[in-house]
N, C-alpha and C positions, 0 to 999 in steps of 0.2 A: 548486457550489463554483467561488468564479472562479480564474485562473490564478494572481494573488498569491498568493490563500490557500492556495492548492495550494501551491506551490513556497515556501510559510512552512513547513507542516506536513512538507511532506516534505524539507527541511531537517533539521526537527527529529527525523523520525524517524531519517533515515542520522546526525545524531549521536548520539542511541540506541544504535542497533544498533551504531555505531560501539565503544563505549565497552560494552557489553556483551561484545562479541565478542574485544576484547581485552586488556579487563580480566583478571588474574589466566590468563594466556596459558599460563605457563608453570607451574602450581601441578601441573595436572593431570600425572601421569605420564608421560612420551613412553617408547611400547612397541611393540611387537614389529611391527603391522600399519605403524605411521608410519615405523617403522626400512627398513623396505623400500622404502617409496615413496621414502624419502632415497636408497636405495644405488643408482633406477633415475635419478634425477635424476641423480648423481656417474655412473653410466654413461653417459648421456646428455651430458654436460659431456665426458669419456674420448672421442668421437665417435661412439657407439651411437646412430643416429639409424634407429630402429625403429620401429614402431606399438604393438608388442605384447615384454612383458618375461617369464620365468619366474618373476621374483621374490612369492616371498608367492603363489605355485600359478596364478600368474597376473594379470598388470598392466597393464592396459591404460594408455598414457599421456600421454594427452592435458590432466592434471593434472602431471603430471612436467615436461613443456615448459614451460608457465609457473612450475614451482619455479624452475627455471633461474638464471633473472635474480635470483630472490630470492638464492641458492650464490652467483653470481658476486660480488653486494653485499657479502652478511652473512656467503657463508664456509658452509661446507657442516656447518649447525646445524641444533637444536632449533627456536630463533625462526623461521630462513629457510623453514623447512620448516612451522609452524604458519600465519606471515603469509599465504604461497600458502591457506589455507581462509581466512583473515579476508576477504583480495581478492575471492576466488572470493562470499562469502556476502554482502561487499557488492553488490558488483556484482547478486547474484541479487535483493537488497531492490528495488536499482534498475528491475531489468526486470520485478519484480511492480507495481510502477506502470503501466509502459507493459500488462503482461497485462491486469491490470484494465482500463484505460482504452481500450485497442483493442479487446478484444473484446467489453465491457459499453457502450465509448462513455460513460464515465461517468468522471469525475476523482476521484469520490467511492468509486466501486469500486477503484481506481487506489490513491487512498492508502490505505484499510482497508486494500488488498491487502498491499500494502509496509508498513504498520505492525503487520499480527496476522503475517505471515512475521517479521518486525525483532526479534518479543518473543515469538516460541513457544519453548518449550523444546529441541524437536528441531533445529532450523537455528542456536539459539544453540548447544546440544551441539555440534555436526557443527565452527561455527566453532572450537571449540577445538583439532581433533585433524585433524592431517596425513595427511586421508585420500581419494582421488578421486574419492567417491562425491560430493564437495560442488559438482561440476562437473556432474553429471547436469540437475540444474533449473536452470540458469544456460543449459547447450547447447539444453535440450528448450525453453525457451520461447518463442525466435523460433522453432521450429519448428512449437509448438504454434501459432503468430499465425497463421505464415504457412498453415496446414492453414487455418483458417478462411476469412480474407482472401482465399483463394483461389479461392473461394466466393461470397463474400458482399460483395463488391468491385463496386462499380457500372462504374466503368471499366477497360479493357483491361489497361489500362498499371498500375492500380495491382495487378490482381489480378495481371499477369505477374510485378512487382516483390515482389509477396508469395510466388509461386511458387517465385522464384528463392531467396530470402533462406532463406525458409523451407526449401527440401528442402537447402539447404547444409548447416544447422544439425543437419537428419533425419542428416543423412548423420554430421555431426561425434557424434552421440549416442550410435557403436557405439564412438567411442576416449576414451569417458568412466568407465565401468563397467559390470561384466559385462548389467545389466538393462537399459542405456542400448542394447545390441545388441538388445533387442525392441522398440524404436522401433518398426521394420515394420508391427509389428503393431496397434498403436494405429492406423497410416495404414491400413491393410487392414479395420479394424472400423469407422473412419470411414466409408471407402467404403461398404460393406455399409448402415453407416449412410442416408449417402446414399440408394443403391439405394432403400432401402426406403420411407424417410421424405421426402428431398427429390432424389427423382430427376429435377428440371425444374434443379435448379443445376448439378447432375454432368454432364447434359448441355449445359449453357450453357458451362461453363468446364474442361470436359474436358481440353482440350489444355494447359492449365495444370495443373492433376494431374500430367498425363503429363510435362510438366518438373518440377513435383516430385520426383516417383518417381524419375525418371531420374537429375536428381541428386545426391536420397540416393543411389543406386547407386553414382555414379560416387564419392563423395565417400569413402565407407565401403570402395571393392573395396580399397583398401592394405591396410586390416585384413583383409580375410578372403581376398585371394591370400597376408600373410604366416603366417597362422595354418594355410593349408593347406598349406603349405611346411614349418612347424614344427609337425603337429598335440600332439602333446606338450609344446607349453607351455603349452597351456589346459589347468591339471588340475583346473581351480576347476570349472568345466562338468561336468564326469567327476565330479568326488570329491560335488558335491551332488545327482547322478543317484543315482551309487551310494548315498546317505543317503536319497534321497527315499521315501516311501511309491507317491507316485504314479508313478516311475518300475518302482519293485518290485512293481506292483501292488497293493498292501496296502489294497483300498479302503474298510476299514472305517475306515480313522485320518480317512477325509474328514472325516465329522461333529466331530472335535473339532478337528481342525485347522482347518476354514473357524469354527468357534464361535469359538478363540483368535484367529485372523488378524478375524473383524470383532471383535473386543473391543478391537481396538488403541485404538481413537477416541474412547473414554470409561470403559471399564471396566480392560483391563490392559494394560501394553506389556510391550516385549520385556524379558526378565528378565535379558541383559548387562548387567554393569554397567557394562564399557568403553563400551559404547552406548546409556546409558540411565538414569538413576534407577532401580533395579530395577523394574521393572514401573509404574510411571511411563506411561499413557495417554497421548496425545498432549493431547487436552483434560482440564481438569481442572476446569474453572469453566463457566459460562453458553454458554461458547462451543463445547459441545458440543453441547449443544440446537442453538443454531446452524444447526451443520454438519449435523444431520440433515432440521432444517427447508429446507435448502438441498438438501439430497438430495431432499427430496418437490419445491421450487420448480422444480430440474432436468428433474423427470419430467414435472410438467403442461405444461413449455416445451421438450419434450422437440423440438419441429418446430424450433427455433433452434438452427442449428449449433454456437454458441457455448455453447449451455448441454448440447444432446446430448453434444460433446467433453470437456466434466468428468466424465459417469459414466465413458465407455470410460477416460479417463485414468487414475480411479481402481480403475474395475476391473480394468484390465491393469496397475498396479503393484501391485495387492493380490495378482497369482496366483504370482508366484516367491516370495514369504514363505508362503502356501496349500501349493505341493506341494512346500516343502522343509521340513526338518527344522525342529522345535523355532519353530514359527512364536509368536506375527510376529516378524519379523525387521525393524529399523531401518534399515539398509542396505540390503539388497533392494526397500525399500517407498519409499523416497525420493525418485522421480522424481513418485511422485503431488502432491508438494509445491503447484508451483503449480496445479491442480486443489484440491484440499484447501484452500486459503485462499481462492480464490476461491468458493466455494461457500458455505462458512463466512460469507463477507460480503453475500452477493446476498442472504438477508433480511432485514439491516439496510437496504440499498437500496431493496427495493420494500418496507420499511414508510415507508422517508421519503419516496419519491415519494405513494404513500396519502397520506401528510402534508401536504405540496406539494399536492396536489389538492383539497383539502379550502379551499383558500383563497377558495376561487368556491363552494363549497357550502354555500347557504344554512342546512342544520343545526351548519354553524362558524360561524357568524358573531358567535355569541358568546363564544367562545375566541379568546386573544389566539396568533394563530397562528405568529407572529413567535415567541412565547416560547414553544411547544411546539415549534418545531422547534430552539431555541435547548436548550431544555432536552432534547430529544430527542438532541442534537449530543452536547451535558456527559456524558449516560450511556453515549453510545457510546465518549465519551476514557476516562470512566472504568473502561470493562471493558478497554480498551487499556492504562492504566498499569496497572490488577490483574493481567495478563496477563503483564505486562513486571517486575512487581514477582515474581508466583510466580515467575518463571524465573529473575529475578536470586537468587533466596535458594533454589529448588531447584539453582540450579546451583554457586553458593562457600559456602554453607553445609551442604548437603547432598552434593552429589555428588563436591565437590572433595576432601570429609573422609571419605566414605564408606570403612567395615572392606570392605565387598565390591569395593573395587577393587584392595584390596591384591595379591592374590593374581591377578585377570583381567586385571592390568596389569605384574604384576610389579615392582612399584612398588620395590623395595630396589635396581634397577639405577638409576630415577631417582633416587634417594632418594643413591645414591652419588655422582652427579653434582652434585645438588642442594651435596652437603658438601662436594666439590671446589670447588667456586665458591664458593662462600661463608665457606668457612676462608682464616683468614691463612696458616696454615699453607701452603709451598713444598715439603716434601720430597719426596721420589718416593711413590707411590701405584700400591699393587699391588693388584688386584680378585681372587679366590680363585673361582671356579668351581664349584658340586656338579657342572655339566656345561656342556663349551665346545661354544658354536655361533657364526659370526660377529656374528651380527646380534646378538646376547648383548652381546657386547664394543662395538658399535654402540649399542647399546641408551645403552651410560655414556657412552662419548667421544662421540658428536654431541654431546649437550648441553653438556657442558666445555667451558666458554670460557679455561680458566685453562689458556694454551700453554706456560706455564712450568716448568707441574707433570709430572715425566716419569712415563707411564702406562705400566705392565704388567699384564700378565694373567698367572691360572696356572691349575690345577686340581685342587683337594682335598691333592694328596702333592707342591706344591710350590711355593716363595714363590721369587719374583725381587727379589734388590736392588740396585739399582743403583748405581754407583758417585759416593757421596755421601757426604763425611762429619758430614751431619747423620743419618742413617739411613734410614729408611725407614716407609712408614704400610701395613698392610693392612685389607684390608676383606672381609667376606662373611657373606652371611645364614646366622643361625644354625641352621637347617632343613639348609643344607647346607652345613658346615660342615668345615673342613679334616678329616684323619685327628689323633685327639688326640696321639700323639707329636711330632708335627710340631709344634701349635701350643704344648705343651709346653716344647719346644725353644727357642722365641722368643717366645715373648707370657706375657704375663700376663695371664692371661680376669678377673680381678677389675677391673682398671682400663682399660677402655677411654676411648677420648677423644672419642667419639660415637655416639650409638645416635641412630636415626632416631625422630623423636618419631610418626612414623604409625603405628597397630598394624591388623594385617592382622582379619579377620574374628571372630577367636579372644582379642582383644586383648590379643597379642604384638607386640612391637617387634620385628623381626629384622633389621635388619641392626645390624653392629656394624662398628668402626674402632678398630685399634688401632695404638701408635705401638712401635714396634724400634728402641734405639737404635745406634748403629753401634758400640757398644762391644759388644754383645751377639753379635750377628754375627762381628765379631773373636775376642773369647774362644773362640768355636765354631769357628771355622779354625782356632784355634793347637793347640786340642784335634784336630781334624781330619787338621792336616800332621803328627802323630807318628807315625802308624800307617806304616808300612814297603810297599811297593809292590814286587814282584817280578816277573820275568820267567817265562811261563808253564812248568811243567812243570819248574821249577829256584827253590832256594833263592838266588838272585844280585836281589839286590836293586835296584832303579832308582833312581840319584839326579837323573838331571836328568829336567825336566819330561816329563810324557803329555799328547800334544795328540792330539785328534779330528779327526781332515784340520786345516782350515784354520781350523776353526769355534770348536771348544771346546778349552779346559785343562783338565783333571782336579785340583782343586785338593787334595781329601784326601776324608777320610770317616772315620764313626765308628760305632759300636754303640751304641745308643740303650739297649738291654736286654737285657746280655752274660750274664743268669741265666734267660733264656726257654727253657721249656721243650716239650716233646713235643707238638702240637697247638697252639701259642701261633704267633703272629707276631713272626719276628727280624726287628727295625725296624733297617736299615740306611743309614744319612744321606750321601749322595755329595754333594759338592761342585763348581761347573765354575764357570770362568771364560768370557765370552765374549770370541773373539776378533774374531767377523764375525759377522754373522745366519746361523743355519745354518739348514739346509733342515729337514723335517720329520723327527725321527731320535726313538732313542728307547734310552736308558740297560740295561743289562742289568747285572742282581749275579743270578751263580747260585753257589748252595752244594754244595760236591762233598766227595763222602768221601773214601776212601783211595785208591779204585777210579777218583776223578775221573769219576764219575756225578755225574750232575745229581741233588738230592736235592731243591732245592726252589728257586725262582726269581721275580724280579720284574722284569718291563720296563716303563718307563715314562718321560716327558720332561715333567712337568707344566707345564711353562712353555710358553707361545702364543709360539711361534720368529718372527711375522711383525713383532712390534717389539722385541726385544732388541737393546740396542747393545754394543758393545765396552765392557766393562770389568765389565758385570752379574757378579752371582754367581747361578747358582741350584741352590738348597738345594732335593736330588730325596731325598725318601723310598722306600726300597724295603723293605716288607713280606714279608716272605717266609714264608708257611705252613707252619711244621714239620711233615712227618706224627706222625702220633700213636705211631706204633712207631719212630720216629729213635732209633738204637743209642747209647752214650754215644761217645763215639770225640773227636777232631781232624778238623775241617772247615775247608777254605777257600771262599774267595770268589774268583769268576773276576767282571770286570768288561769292558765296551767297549761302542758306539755302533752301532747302524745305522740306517739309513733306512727308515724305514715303508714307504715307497712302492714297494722292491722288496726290502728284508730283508738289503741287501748292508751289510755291514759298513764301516765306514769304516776306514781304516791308522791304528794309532796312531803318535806321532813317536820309536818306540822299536824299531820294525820287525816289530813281531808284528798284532795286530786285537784283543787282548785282553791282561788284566795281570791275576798274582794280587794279592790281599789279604793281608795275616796270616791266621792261621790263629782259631779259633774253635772253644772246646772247650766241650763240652755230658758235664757231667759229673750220672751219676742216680745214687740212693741204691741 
């Protein structure tokens, strides 16, 4: 292949791959695992300039530095944070040309290599989702050269230059992903290699090794002097010991776990579907055979560094998906990548060389040799667009729609997102909680681009609304859905104004969005401010306002179900005003007899305090569990705020820390 044709084809493949990877970018869900990598980036932006992150049980990030620039352009997003993998998986097409062509010496190996990487399914996968593992065969592969070249370099100077390049790279592979820190080991099974096989090179270029190695050392100590400073922020290392069979010693799981882990490469893949077409092989077509034929061509040529270096490659990324859990695993296995392509290609190479050679062999001479290798060419494109074709339609037809992601992606956070942007709709926009975590709340707002729209968060027993007189929109998946008085109170569950058209595995649509209009909200305060407000432990009523320190107004409150009986839940509705962003605090209604015992009580603050602005309302439900033997009698309600974080009450602006309610009579037959 001359150099035109080269650089014709491999044009055409990086636009391929181009237009593959980020096509339909943003279809796929952005969840939990990408939300982290985002929040180490935004740390890193803040001046966190570390090696190593807690985030997500541990993050290495050497992916996170190059999001950076993406934050700084496009704003600390969904897109910003996907394009870092598109970068990352070009660039990797890229350097599978040069893998091929350096160490096969071949332009032919070169592009196959960069065209069956450009259009496999798994590196197309990985381009879509914001995730660090996509940097492992991008870092590993000058490292992989430079292992060889190092070697197999006729002059001093080039093998030095391969020595150098490459152990920098070794070195950069331990701040890529957690398997990228077993680099070592591939260089330590090469040696051995060596040793065995070709110990007349190990000792010719020795001292260039020994700058490799040294390198990698020097290159990688940041990570692993800060890791031994902080050993508890690697819980990912721990928490998949703890899971492993092989750590636990359980060694009867080998046999099925080494069966699953080799079945990844034609018979099953990993069954995430965040990672995978559910069980989705890596080959699915011709090019399986392939790669096994390239498995036996490795072992006969097994005295060529360059072909001995693709077993250990792929056998040292095959064994962290082997002795952990629930193998194979897609992410763990991923550094084998350029190994695994190149292998796959080298018996289409040495059948077209046999081809090539046949041109002086007088039993061809009657075959137009021109057009069997012309024609020989056509079938190799052809299994290259078939390749490029499954993947484009296992990947937006299948995978993008798939019921099984619903749920391992959490797709109704993106799905929330997806509606904020896309609706003309302005009004404020409150997300409802079954459980608040940050990266939850992360999960929606990265992706909103519409800065217009003001975003709150609550959970289950309460809606934020901001001060708008258009009203206000919530939203939350029906699996976990508010407490029914509450939504009672403000919605109407019959007319929502969008339901997510994705349905999760069970095909259920769950998330919903409904609209509140500010009239509805008002009617409930007027009802709200009637109820009388007193001073503790005295019938003297309060007429001017109850503030909570500096933070909240107590605006009213009312009884949702003033005929609840014995064992039932007295649904009690408090009202506040924001006057500042208050700290982490959390609402008290306890119900007291005659005696001013506590008979039965609810504390809680369902609103996410870390973006409330002055002027919100939020409408806090308290529940409160009758016991079942509650005497008929006159009960009150004692009401006030404290802070989570040490249970101290806040002063109300009335001079006490607490305020009665009306009284509440629970009258039995």
């Amino acid at each position: 292949m001359n150099r035109k044709t080269t650089w014709l084809v491999l044009i055409v493949i990086l636009l391929a791959a181009f237009f593959l990877y980020q096509y339909q970018l943003l279809e796929f869900p952005y969840y939990g695992d990408e939300v982290d990598g985002g929040d180490v980036t935004a740390k890193i932006l803040q001046g966190q300039l570390v090696p190593f992150f807690p985030d997500g049980d541990g993050h290495e990030a050497l992916y996170n530095f190059s999001m950076a620039p993406f934050f700084i352009v496009l704003g600390e997003s969904e897109i910003a944070s996907r394009w870092t993998s598109v970068a990352w998986t070009m660039v990797t097409v890229a350097l599978m040309y040069v893998y091929g062509q350096r160490l096969f010496q071949s332009r032919r190996v070169g592009v196959m290599s960069a065209g069956l990487f450009a259009g496999l399914f798994w590196s197309a996968m990985f381009a879509h989702l914001s995730l660090r593992v996509v940097t492992l065969s991008a870092i590993t592969i000058p490292a992989l050269i430079g292992l060889v070249l190092s070697v197999r370099s006729r002059s001093n100077q080039s093998t030095l230059k391969a020595g150098v390049v490459g152990g920098i790279f070794a070195g950069l592979a331990a701040y890529t992903y957690t398997s990228g820190r077993g680099f070592p080991v591939i260089v330590a099974v090469f040696l051995v290699y060596l040793v065995i096989i070709q110990r007349e090179l190990l000792f010719k270029h020795w001292r260039t090794m020994l700058v490799y190695i040294a390198l990698m050392g020097v290159v990688s100590l940041w990570l692993y002097i800060y890791l031994r400073a902080h050993p508890e922020f690697d819980l990912r290392i721990r928490e998949m010991a703890q899971l492993s069979w092989f750590f636990r010693g359980e060694w009867s799981n080998a046999p099925q776990a080494l069966l699953e882990t080799v079945a990844m490469f034609t018979v099953r893949g990993e069954p995430n579907w965040v990672n995978n077409l559910s069980e989705r092989p890596v080959f699915v077509g011709p090019e399986g055979i392939l790669f096994y034929l390239g498995v036996l061509l490795c072992v006969a040529r097994l005295k060529k560094p360059e072909y001995g270096l693709q077993l250990i490659v792929v056998a040292a990324h095959l064994v962290p998906s082997f002795i952990t859990e629930h193998p194979p695993s897609w992410g763990r296995s991923l550094g084998m990548m350029p190994a695994l392509i190149v292998i796959t290609v080298l018996p289409i190479e040495w059948a077209w060389k046999k081809l090539e050679a046949m041109k002086n062999d007088r039993r061809a001479r009657l075959l137009n040799m021109r057009l069997v290798l012309s024609t020989y060419a056509v079938v190799v494109g052809v299994l290259g667009i078939s390749i490029y074709a499954r993947t484009a339609f296992d990947l937006f037809q299948v995978w993008m729609k798939a019921p099984g992601v619903y749920w391992m992606s959490l797709a109704f956070y993106d799905g929330a997102a997806k509606y904020v942007n896309q609706s003309s709709d302005t009004t404020p926009f409150n997300y409802i909680f079954d459980v608040y975590t940050p990266w939850r709340k992360t999960n929606i707002q990265r992706p909103i681009q519409r800065r217009e729209v003001a975003l709150r968060w609550s959970v289950l027993d309460a809606i934020v609304f901001p001060d708008d007189p258009r009203g206000s929109r919530i939203a939350f998946q029906i699996l976990g859905a508010p407490v029914r008085p509450l939504l009672d109170a403000f919605v109407d569950l019959d007319a929502p104004i969008h339901i997510d058209p994705r349905v999760d595995s069970e095909g259920r649509r769950l998330l919903r969005v409904y609209a509140i209009p500010r009239a509805r909200l008002d009617a409930r305060l007027s009802r709200a401010r009637v109820g009388t407000i007193f001073l503790p432990n005295t019938n003297t009523p309060i007429t001017t306002s109850v503030r909570a320190g500096d933070a909240l107004e107590f605006v009213g409150y009312e009884i949702l179900n003033v005929n609840a009986r014995p064992g039932d839940d007295l649904n009690v509705l408090t009202y506040w005003r924001v006057l500042q962003r208050p700290p982490n605090i959390a609402a008290f209604v306890h119900l007291l007899d005659a005696e001013q015992r506590v008979v039965a009580q609810f504390d809680g603050f369902g609103a996410v305090t870390d973006d409330l602005a002055p002027g919100d309302v939020v409408a806090q439900l308290h529940a409160l569990k009758l016991p079942a033997d509650l005497r008929a009698g006159a009960y009150r309600f004692a009401l006030g705020v404290y802070t989570r974080d040490d249970l101290q009450r806040l002063p109300l602006s009335v001079g006490t820390d607490s305020v009665w309610l009306a009284t509440w009579q629970l009258a039995l037959p």
